[in-house]
C-alpha positions as CSV (number, residue, x, y, z in Angstrom):
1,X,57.3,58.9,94.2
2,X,55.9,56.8,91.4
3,X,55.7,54.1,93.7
4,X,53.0,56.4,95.6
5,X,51.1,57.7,92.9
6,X,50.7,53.9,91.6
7,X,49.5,53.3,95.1
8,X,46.9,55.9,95.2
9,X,45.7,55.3,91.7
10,X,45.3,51.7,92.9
11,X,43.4,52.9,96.0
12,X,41.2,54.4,94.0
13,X,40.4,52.1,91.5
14,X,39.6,49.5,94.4
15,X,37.3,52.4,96.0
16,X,35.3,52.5,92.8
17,X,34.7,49.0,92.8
18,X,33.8,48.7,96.0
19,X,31.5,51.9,95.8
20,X,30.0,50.4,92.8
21,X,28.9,46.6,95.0
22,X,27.9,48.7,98.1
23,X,25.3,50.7,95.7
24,X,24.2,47.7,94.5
25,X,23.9,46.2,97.6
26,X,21.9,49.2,98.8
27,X,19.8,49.0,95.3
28,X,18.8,45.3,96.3
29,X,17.9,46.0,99.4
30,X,15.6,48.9,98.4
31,X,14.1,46.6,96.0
32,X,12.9,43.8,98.2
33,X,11.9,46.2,101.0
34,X,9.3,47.2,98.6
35,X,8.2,43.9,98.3
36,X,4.9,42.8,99.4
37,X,3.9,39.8,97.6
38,X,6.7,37.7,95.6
39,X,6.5,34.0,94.7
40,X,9.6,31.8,94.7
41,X,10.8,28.1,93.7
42,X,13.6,26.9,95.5
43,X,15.2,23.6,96.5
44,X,16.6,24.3,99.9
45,X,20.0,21.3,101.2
46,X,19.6,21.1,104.9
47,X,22.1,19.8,106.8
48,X,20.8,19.1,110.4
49,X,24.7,17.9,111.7
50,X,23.8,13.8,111.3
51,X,21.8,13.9,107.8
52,X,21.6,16.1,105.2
53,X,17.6,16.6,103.9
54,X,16.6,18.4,99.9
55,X,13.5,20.1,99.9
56,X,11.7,21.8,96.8
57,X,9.2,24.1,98.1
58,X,6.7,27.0,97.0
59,X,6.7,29.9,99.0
60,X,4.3,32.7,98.7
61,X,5.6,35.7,100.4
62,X,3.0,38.6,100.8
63,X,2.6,41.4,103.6
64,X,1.5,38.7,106.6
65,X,4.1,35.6,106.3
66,X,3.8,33.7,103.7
67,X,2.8,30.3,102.4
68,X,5.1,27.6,101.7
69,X,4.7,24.5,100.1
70,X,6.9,21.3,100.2
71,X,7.0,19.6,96.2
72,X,9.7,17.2,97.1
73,X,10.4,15.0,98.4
74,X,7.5,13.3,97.5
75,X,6.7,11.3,101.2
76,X,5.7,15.0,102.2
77,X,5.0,16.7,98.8
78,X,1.5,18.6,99.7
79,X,2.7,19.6,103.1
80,X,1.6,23.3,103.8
81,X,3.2,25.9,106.4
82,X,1.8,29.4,107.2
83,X,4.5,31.6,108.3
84,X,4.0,34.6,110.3
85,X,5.5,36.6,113.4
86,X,3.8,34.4,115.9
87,X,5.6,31.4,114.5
88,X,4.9,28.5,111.9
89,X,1.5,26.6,111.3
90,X,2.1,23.4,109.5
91,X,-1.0,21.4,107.6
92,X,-1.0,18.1,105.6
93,X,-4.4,16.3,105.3
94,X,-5.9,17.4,109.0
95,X,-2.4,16.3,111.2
96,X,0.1,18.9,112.2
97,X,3.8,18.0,111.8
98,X,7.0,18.9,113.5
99,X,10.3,19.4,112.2
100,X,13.2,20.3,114.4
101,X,15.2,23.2,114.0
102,X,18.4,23.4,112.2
103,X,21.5,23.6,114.3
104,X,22.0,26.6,116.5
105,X,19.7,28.9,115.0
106,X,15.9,28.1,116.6
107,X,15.1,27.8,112.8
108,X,12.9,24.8,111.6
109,X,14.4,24.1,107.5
110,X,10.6,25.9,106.5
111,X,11.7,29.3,108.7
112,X,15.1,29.5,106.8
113,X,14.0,30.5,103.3
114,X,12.2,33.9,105.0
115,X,14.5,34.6,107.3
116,X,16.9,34.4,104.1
117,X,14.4,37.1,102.8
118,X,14.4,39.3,105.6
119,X,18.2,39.5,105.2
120,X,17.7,41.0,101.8
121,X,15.8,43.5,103.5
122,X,16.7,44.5,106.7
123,X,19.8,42.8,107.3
124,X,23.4,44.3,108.1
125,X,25.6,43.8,104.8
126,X,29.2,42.8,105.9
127,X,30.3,42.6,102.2
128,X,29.3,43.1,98.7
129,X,31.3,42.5,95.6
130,X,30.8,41.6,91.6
131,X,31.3,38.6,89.8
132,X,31.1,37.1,86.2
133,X,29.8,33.7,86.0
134,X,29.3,32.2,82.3
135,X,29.3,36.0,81.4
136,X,26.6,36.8,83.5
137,X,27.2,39.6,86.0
138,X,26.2,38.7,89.5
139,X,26.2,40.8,92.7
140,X,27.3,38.8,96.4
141,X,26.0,40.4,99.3
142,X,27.1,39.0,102.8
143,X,24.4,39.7,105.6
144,X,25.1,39.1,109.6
145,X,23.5,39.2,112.7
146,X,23.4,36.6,115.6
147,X,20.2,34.6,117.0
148,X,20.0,32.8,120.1
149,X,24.1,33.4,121.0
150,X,24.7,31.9,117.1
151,X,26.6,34.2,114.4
152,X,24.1,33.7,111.2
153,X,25.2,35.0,107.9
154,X,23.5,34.8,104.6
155,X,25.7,34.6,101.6
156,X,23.5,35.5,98.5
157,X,24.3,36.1,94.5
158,X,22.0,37.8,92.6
159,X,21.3,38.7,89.0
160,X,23.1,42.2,88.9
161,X,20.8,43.6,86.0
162,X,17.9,42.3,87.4
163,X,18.3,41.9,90.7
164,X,16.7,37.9,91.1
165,X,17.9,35.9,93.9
166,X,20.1,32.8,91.8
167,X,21.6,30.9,95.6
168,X,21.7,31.8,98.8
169,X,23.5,30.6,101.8
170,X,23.0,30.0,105.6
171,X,25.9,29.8,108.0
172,X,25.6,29.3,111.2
173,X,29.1,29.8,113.2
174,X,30.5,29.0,110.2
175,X,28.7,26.1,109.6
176,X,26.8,25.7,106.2
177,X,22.9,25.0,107.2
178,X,21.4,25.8,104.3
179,X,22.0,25.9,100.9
180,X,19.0,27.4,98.6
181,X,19.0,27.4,94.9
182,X,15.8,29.6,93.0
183,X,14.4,28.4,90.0
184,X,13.3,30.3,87.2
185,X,16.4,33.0,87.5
């Protein structure tokens, strides 16, 4: 009998804590689906399979897209990409550049950081849970969905009290494409 009761007071306790990331989780997600115009700083680690690439970008999400801008490394610092439904414009100095997509996902490494976003928003949380790092409280939130036959999930923590983005994850089958760490948080 006291085994049970321990049981369901254990239950319960685990409920609560759960309950308590899943509200946060939906908290976050209400926050940046009433974002219109943000600005972040972010080194993003692509790894493309045979060679791993570090870019430090700019992007300037509003309404349309958004502008990003590579910083480093510095053989393309200056390179601009509008991003918008109908794909990505790329401009450095009058040429237009191609980069290829990151494995499995139709995603060039400049596409990754606002898909990232849109996952925040509007995409389907698998799991949620709390953490203390250097006793700062931070909220993981898990997002799936699959693209082109791939199974993408986002792995993201963020600031629980305010709710900034601190790293953020791309998988691709299981496979870590990106890795995306903000500044400024």
């Amino acid at each position: 009998m006291r085994i049970g009761i321990i049981l369901i007071i254990l239950a319960l306790l685990l409920t609560a804590c759960s309950g308590s990331a899943a509200g946060d989780a939906d908290a976050i997600r209400d926050h940046y689906a009433a974002v219109t115009e943000a600005d972040y700083r972010v080194t993003l680690r692509t790894d493309f399979g045979d060679r791993v690439i570090d870019f430090t970008v700019q992007y300037h999400q509003n309404a349309d897209g958004g502008v990003m801008e590579i910083l480093a490394p510095e053989l393309i610092a200056g390179i601009k990409a509008e991003l918008n439904p109908d794909g990505v414009t790329v401009r450095y100095d009058g040429l237009s550049l191609g980069f290829p997509s990151l494995p499995g996902t139709g995603l060039s490494p400049m596409e990754s950081l606002p898909f990232i976003l849109r996952q925040w928003r509007d995409g389907y949380v698998v799991s949620a849970g709390k953490e203390v790092r250097a006793g700062r409280e931070l909220v993981h939130i898990t997002h799936r969905t699959t693209r082109e036959g791939a199974t993408l999930e986002t792995v993201t923590l963020f600031d629980q009290s305010t709710f900034q983005p601190i790293t953020a994850e791309l998988f691709v089958n299981g496979f870590c494409t990106v890795t995306a760490l903000f500044e400024g948080t």
